[in-house]
C-alpha positions as CSV (number, residue, x, y, z in Angstrom):
1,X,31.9,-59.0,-2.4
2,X,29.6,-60.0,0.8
3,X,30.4,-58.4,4.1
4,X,31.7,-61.2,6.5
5,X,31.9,-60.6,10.2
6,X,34.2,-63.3,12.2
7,X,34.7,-63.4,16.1
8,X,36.3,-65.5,18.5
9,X,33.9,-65.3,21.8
10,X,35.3,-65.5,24.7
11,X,33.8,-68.1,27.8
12,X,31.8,-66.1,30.5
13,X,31.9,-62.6,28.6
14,X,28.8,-61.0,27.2
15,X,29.7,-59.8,24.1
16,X,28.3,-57.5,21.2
17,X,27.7,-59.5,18.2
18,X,26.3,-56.8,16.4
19,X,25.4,-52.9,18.1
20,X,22.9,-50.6,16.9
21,X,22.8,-49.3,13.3
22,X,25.7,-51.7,12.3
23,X,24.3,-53.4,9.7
24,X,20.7,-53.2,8.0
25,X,20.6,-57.2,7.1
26,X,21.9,-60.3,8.6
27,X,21.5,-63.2,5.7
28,X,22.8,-65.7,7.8
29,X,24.6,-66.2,11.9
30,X,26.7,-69.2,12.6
31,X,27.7,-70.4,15.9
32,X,30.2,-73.0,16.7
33,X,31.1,-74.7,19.8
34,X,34.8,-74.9,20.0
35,X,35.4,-75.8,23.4
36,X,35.7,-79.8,24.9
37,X,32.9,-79.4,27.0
38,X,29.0,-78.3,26.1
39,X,28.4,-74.7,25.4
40,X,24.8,-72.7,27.1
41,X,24.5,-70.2,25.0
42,X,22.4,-66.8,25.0
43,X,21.3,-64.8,22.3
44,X,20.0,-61.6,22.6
45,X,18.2,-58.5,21.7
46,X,18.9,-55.6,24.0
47,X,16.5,-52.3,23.2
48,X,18.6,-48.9,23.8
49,X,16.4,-46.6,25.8
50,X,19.4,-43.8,26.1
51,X,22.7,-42.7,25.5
52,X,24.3,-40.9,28.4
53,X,27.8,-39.2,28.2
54,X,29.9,-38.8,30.9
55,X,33.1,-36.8,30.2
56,X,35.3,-39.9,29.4
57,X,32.6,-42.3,28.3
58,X,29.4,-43.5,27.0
59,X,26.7,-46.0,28.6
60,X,24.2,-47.1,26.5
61,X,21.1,-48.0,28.9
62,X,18.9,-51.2,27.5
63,X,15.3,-51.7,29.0
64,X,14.5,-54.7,27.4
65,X,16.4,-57.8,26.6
66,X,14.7,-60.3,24.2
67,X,16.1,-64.2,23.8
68,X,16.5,-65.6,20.3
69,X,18.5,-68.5,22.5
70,X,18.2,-69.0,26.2
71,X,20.2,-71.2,27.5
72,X,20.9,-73.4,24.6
73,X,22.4,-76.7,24.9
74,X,25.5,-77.4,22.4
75,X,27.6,-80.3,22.6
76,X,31.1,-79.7,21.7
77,X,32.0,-79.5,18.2
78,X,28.5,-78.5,17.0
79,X,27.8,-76.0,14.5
80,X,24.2,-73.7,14.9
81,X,23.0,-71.9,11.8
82,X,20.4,-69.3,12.3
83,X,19.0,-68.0,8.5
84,X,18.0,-64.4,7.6
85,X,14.1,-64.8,8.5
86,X,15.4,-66.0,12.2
87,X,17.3,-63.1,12.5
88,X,14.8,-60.4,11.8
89,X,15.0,-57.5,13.7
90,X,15.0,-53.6,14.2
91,X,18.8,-53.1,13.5
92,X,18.7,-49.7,14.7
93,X,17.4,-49.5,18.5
94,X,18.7,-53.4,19.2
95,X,21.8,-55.0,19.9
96,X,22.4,-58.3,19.1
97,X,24.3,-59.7,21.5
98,X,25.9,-63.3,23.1
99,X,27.1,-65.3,25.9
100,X,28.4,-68.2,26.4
101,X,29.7,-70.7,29.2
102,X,32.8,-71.8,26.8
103,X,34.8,-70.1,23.9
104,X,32.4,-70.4,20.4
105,X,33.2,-68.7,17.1
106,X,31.3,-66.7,15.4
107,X,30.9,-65.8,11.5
108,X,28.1,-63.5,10.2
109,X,27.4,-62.9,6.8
């Protein structure tokens, strides 16, 4: 049986699509717009430099941030469908992570 991630993003909330040494493969990322109005969407890698511990929590720090989206355009109802060799990356020092202006949903396989 394939592993299938779902999530509901919430509007104006960076959110972890998927964190470090989560997964080893992404086949496929689909985004849809299920808000009224147009979506800007972000999607992006964030490098981990360090993980510091304070006594009640832990704070990944990220020095570089790189876009897969910036800013993207989508009109309301509109499905985006990034394939594996779009989604290429070092799965175990980047996050994968999004943000949107309005709520889209999420299913990664």
């Amino acid at each position: 049986m394939k592993h299938i991630i779902y999530k509901n993003i919430i509007a104006s909330t960076l959110t972890s699509v998927i964190e470090a040494a989560d997964s080893q493969s992404v086949k496929s990322l689909l985004i849809c717009n299920t808000s009224d109005l147009t979506a800007y969407i972000d999607l992006k890698l964030e490098h981990i430099r360090r993980k510091e511990t304070d006594a009640t929590l832990e704070v990944y720090s990220s020095i570089n941030t790189y876009y897969i989206l910036r800013q993207f355009n989508m009109a309301s109802g509109v499905t985006l469908i990034l394939e594996e060799n779009e989604l290429e990356y070092d799965f175990n020092n980047y996050h994968l992570k999004i943000y949107s202006t309005q709520t889209v949903d999420i299913i990664i396989k």
